[in-house]
N, C-alpha and C positions, 0 to 999 in steps of 0.2 A: 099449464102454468098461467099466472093471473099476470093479464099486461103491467110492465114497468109502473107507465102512469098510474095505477091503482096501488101497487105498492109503494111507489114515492110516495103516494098523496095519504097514504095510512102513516107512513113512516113521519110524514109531517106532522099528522095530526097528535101522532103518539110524543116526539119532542116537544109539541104544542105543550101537552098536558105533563110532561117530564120537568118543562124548564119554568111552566107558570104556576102546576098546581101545590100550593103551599102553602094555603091561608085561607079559610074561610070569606073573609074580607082585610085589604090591604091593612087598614087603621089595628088589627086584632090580630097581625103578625108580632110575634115576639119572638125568645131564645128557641130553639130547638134542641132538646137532650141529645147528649154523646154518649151516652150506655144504652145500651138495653134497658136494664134495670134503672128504674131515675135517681140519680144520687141526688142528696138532700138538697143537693146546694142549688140545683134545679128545681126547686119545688115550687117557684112563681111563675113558671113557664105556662105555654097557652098549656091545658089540660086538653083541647083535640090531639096537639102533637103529642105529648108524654102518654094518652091511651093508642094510640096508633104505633108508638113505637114501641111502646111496654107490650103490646098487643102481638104486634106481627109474627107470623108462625115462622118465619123461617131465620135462618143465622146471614149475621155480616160474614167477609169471609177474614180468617186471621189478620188482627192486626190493625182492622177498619171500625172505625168510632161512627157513629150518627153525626150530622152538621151540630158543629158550633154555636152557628150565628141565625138568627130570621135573617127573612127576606124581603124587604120592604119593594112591593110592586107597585109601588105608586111612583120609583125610581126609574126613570127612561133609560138610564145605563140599566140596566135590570132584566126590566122590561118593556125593550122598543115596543112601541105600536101596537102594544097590545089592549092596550086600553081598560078598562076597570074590569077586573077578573070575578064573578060569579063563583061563589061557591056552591058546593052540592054537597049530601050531608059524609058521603065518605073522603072528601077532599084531602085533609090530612094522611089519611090510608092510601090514596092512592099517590102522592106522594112518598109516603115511606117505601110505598114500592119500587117506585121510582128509580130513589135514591139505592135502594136496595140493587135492584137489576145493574146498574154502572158500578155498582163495585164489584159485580160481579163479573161485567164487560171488561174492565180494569184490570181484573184477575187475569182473564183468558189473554186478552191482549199482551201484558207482561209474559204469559206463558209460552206464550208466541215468540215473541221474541228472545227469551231464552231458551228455546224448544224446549220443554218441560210438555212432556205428554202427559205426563200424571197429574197434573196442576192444569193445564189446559182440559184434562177429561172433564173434571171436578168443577173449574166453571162453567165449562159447557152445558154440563147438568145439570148447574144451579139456572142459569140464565131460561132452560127450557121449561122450567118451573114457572116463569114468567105468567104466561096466559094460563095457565090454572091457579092462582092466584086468589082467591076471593072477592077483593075488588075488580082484577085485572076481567074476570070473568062478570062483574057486572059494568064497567064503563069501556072495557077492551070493543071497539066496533066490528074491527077485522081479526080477531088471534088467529088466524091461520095465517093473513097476510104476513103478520111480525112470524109467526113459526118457519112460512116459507122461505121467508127472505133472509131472517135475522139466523134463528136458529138453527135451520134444516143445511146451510151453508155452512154455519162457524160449526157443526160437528163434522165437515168434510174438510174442514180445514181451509175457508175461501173464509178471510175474515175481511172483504172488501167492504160490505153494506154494514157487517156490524162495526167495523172504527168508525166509516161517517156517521151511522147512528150517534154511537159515542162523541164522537167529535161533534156534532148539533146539536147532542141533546145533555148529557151530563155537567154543563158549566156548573152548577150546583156541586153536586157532587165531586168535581176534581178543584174548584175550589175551597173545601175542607180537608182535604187530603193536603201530607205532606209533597212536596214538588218533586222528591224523586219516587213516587209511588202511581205517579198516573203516565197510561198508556197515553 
């Protein structure tokens, strides 16, 4: 088993890129689509986001929309101390991943807590989709770490590492969510 400090220090690195990655350059944040499919009324949105989310191969889980709103990261409520964020060209895609995986963490964690084994199975095996991903498989550094830690637990039923995950890493995402729908 891979010492703690190495997997905290992945799991940092992965909320790093969950709660900043969302915008090529802060000034060239705009709306983010709520479908899948982009409704019309979305049509002046940044085009990295509407092809990344138009794009991405896998489903939200019932009932879960795309963010609302941009991000503006030149906002220090936002993003403390992060200082000017670097894009790279699949940014917005790893991103939608992102946001994708916490709704899925969301999932399992409500299923938790209503023991719902058939709804907890279902996120659990959306969630381990994670690092085979297509981006997650080219900016992911450790995926064995997040499988060890994150994954390889919440299908044994230890959802200790993945709520802190969630809990540090998806403010994004359970800020688009209605407030009785997040874990």
């Amino acid at each position: 088993m891979k010492s703690n400090s190495r997997v905290v220090a992945a799991l940092v690195a992965i909320g790093a890129l969950l709660t900043s990655a969302c915008g090529t350059e802060p000034s060239a944040l705009q709306t983010i689509p709520s479908e899948q499919a982009i409704p019309s009324e979305l049509a002046t949105t940044d085009p990295t986001i509407q092809r990344a989310t138009a794009a991405f191969p896998e489903a939200l889980p019932e009932g879960v929309q795309w963010p609302r709103t941009g991000i503006d990261l030149s906002d220090p409520a936002v993003n403390p101390g992060q200082g000017r964020i670097v894009g790279y060209p699949e940014m917005q895609d790893d991103f939608i991943a992102g946001y994708w995986l916490c709704s899925w963490m969301d999932v399992y964690l409500e299923a938790v807590d209503e023991q719902d084994l058939e709804k907890r199975n279902e996120a659990v095996t959306n969630i381990g989709r994670y690092t085979s991903l297509p981006v997650s498989q080219k900016y992911l550094s450790n995926p064995e770490d997040f499988d060890s830690s994150i994954t390889t637990p919440a299908q044994n039923g230890d959802i200790a590492l993945l709520s802190e995950f969630y809990d540090s890493s998806c403010s994004v995402y359970r800020s688009n969510q209605p407030a009785e729908s997040t874990g």
